[in-house]
MDAnalysis code that builds the backbone (N, CA, C; Angstrom):
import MDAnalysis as mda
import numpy as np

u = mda.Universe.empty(384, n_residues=128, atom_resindex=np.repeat(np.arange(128), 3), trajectory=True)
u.add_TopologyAttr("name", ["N", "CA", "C"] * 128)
u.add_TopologyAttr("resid", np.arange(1, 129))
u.add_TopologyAttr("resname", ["UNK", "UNK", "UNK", "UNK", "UNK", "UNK", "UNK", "UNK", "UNK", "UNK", "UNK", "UNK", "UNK", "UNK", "UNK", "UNK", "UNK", "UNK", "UNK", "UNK", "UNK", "UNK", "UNK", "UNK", "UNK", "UNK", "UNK", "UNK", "UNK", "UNK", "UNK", "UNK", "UNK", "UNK", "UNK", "UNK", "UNK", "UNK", "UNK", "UNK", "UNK", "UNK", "UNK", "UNK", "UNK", "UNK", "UNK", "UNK", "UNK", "UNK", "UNK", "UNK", "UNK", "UNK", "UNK", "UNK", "UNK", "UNK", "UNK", "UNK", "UNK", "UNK", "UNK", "UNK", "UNK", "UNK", "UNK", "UNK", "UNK", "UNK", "UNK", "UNK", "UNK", "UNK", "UNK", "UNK", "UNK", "UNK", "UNK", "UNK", "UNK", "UNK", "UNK", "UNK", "UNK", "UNK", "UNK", "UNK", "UNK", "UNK", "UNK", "UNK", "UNK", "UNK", "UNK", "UNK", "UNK", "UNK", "UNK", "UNK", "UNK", "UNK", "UNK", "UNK", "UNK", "UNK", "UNK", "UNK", "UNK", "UNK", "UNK", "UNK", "UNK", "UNK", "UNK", "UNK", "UNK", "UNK", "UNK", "UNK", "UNK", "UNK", "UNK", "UNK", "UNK", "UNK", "UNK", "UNK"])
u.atoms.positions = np.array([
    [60.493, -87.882, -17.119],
    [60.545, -86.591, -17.742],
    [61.755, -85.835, -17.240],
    [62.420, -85.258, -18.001],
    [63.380, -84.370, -17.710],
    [63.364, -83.156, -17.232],
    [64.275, -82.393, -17.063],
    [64.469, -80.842, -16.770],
    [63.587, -80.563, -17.531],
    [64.380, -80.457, -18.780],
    [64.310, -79.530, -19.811],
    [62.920, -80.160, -20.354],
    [62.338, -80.926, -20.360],
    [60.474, -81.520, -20.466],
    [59.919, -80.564, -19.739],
    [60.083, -80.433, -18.502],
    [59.908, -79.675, -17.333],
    [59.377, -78.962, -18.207],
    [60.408, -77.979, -18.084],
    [60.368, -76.770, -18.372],
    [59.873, -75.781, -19.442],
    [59.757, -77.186, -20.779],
    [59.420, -76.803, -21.887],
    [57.289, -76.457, -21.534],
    [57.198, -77.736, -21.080],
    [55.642, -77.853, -20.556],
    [55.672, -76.518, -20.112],
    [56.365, -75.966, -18.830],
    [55.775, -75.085, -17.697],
    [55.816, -73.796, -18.959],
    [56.637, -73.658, -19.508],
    [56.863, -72.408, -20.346],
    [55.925, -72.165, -21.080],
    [55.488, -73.490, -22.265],
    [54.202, -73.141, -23.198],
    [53.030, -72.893, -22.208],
    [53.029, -73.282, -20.722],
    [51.630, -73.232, -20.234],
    [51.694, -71.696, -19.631],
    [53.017, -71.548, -19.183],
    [52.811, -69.701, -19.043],
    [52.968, -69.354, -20.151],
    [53.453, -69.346, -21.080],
    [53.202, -68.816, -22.494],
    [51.443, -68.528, -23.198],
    [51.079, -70.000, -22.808],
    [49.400, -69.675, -23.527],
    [48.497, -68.898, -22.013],
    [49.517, -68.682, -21.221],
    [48.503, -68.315, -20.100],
    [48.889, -66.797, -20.485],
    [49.994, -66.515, -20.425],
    [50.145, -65.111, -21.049],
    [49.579, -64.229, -22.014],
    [49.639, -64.805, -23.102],
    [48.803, -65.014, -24.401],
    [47.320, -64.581, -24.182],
    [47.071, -65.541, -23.524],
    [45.090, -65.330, -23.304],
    [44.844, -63.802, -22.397],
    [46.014, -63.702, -21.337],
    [46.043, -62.686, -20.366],
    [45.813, -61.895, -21.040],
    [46.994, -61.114, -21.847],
    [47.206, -60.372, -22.901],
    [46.152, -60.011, -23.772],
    [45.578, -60.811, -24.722],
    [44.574, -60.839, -25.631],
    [43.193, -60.280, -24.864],
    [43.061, -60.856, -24.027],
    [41.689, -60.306, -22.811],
    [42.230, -58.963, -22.151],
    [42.913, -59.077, -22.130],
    [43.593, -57.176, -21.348],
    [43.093, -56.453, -22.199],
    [43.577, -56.836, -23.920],
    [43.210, -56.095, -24.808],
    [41.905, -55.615, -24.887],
    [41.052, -56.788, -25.059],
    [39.754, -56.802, -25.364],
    [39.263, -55.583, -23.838],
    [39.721, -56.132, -22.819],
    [39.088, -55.248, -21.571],
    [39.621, -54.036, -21.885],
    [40.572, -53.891, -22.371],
    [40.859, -51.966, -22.104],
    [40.056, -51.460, -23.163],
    [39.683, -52.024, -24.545],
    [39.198, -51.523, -25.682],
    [37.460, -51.396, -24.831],
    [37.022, -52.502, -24.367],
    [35.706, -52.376, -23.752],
    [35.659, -51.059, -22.717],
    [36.713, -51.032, -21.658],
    [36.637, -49.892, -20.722],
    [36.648, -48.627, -21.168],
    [37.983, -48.468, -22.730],
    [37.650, -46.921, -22.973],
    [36.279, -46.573, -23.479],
    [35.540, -47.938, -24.281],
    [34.384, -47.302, -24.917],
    [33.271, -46.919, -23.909],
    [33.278, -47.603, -22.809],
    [32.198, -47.693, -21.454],
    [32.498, -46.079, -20.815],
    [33.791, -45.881, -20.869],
    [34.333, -44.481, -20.282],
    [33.538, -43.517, -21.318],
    [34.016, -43.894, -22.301],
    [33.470, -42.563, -23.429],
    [32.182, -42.104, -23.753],
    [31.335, -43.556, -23.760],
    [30.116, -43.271, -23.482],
    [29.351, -43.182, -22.139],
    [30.407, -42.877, -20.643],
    [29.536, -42.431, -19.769],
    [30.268, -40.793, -19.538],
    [31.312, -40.407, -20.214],
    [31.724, -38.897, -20.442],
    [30.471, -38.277, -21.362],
    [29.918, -39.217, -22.639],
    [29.076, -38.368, -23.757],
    [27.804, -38.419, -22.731],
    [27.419, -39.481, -22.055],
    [26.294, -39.207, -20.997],
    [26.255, -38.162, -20.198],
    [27.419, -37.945, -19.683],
    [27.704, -37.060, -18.710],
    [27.780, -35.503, -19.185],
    [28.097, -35.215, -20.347],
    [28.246, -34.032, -20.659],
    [26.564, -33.964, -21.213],
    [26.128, -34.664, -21.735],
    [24.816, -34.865, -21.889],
    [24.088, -34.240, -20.977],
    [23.898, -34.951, -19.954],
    [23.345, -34.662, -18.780],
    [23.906, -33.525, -18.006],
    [25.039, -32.976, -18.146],
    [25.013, -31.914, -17.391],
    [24.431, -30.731, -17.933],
    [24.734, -30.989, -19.501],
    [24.275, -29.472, -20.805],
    [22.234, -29.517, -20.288],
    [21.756, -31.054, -20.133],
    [20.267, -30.744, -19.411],
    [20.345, -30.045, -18.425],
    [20.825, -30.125, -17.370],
    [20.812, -29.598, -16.055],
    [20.999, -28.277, -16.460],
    [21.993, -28.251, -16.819],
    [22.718, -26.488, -16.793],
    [21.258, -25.664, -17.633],
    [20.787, -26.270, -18.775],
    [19.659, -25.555, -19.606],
    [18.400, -25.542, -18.311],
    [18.449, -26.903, -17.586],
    [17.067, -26.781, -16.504],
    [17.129, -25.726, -15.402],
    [18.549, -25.527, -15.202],
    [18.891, -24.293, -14.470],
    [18.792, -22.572, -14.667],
    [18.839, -22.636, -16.075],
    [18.577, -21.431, -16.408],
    [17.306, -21.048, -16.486],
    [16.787, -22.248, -17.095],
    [14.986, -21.564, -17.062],
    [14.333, -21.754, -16.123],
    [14.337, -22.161, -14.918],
    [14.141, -22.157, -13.454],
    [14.640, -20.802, -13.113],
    [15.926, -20.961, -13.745],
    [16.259, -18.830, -12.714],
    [15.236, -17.831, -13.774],
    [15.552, -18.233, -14.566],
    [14.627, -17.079, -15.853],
    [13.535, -16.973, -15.235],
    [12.692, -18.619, -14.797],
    [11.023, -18.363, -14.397],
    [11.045, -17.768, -12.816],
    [12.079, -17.926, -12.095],
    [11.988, -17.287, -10.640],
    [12.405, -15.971, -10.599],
    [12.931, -15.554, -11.501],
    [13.606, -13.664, -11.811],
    [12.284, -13.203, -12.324],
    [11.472, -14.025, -13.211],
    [10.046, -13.662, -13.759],
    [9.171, -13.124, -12.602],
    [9.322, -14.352, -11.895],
    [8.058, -14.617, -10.880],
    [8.518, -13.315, -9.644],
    [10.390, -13.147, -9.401],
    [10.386, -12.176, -8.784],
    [10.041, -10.437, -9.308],
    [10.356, -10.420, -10.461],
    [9.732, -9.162, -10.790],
    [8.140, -9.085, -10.815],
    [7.078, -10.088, -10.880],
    [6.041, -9.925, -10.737],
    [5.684, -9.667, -9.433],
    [6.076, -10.332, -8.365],
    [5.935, -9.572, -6.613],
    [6.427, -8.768, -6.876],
    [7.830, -7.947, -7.220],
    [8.007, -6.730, -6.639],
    [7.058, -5.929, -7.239],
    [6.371, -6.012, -8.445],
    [5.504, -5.188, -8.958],
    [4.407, -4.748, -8.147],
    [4.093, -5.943, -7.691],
    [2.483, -6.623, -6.963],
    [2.857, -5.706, -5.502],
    [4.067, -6.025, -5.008],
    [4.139, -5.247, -3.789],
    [4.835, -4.170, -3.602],
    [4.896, -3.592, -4.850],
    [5.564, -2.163, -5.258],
    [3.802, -1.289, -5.121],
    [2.876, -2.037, -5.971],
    [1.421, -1.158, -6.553],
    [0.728, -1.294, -4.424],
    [0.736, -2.648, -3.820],
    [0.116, -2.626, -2.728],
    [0.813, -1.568, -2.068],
    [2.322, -1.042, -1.551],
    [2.512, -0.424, -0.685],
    [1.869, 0.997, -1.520],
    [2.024, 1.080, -2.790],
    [1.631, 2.363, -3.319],
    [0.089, 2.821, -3.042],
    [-1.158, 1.872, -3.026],
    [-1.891, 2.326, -2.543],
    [-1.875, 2.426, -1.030],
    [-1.427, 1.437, -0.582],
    [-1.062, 1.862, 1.205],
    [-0.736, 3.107, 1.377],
    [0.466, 3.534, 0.828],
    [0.621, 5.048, 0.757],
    [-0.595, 6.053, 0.657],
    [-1.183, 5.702, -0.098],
    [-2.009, 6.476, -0.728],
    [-3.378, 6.761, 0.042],
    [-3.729, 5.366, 0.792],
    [-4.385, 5.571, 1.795],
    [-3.874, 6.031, 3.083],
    [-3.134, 6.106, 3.436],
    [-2.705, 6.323, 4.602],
    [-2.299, 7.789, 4.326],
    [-1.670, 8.512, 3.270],
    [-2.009, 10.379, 3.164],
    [-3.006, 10.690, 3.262],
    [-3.733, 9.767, 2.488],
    [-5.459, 10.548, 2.557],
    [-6.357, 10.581, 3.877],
    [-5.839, 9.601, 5.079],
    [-6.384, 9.275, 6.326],
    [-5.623, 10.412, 7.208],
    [-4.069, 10.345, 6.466],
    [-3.471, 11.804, 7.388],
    [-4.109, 13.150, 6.827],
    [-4.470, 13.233, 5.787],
    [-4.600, 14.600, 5.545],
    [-6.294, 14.788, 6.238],
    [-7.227, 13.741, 6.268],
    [-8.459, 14.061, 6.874],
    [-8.588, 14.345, 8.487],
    [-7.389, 13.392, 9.103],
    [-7.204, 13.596, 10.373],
    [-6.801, 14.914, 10.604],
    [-5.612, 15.782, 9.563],
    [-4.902, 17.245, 9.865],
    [-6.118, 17.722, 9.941],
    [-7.081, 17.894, 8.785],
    [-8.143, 18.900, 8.869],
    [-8.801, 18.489, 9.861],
    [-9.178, 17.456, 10.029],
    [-10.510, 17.411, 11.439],
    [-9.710, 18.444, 12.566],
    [-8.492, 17.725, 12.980],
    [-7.531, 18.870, 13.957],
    [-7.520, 20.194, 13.779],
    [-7.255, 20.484, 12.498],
    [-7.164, 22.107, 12.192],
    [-8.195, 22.728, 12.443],
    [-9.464, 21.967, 12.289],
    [-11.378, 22.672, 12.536],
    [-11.272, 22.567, 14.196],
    [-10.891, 21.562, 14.689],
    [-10.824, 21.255, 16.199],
    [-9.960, 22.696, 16.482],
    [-9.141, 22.950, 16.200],
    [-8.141, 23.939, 16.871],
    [-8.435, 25.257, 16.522],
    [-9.251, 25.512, 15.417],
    [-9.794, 26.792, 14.984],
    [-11.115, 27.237, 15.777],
    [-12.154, 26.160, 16.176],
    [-12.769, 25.744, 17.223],
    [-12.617, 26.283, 18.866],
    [-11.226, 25.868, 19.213],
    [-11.109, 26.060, 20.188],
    [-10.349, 27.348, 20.806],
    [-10.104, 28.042, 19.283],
    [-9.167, 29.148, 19.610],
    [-10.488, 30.314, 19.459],
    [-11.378, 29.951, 18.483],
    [-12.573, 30.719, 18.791],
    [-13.109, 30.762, 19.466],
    [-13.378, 29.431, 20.596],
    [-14.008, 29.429, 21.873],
    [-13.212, 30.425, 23.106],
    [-11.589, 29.979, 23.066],
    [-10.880, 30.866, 23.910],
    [-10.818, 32.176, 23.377],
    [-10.994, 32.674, 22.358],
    [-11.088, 34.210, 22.001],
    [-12.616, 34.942, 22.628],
    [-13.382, 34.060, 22.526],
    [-14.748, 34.298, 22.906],
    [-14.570, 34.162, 24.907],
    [-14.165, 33.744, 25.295],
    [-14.266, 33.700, 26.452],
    [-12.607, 34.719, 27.182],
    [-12.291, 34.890, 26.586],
    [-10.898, 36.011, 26.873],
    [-11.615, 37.428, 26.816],
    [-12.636, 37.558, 25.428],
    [-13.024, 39.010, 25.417],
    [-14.195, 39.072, 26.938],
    [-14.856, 38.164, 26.620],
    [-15.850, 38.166, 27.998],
    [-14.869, 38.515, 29.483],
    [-13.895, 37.595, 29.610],
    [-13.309, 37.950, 30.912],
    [-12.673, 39.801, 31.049],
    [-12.131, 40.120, 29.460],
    [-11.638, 41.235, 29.313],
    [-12.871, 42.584, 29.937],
    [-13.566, 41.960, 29.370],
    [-14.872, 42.889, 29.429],
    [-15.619, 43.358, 31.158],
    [-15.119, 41.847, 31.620],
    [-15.649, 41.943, 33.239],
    [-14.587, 42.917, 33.607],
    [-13.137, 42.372, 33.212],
    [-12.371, 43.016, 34.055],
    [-12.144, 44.859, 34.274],
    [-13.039, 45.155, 32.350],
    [-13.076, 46.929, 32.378],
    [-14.402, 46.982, 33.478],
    [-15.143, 45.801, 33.626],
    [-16.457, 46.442, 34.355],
    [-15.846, 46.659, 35.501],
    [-15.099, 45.955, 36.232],
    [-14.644, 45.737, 37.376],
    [-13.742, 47.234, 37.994],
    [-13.019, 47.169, 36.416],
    [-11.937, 48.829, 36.687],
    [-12.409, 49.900, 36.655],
    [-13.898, 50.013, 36.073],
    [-14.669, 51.377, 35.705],
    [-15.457, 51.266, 36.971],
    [-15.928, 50.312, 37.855],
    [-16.371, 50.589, 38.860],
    [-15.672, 50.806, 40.405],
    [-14.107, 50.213, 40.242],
    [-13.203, 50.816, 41.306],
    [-13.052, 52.292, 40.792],
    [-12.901, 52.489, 39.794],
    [-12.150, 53.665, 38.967],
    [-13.797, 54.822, 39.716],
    [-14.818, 54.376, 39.518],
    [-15.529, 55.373, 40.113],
    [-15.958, 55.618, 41.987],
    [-15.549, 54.265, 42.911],
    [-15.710, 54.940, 43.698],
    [-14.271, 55.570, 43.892],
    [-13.434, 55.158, 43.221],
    [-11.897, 55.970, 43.924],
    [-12.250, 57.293, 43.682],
    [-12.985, 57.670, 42.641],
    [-13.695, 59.256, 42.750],
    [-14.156, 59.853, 43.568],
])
């Protein structure tokens, strides 16, 4: 066999090796963009779920939070409400207590007052 036999062989065999390379590249890139495209349409797919599962999760937890603040808007409101009404019974019990005791000390001030004219009307007469 010659050179140029050689060479003719080696050429058609990289030639059909090229060829097939080529032809299968093709076929693979046409397969990869469609595999790409349909895991982009998945993907936008799946994110437009998420993003919708996200909103109505916040919608139902903004729900659920305005229902506590309600719930513990009305509890502190009667808390309030009890707790004026426990202060205002405590003021009065105090105020009867202190009206009480200012009548007791008025009552026992005039008594001492009273000894003390007995006391001055009877120096006051022997100094006579």
């Amino acid at each position: 066999m010659s050179f140029l036999e050689i060479f003719t062989v080696f050429a058609s065999g990289v030639t059909i090796f090229a060829l097939i390379v080529g032809v299968f590249s093709v076929y693979n890139g046409r397969g990869t963009r469609r595999t790409i495209a349909g895991l982009n349409r998945d993907t936008q797919t799946e994110t437009q779920r998420l993003i919708r599962q996200m909103h109505e999760d916040m919608l139902a937890g903004l729900r659920e939070t305005r229902e506590l603040i309600a719930r513990e808007s009305q509890a502190t409101r009667e808390l309030i409400a009890r707790e004026s009404e426990a202060t205002r019974e405590l003021i009065t019990r105090e105020v009867a207590a202190t009206r009480q005791l200012i009548q007791e000390s008025q009552v026992a001030t005039r008594e001492i007052l009273l000894r003390i004219t007995e006391i001055l009307a009877r120096i006051d007469e022997r100094v006579r």
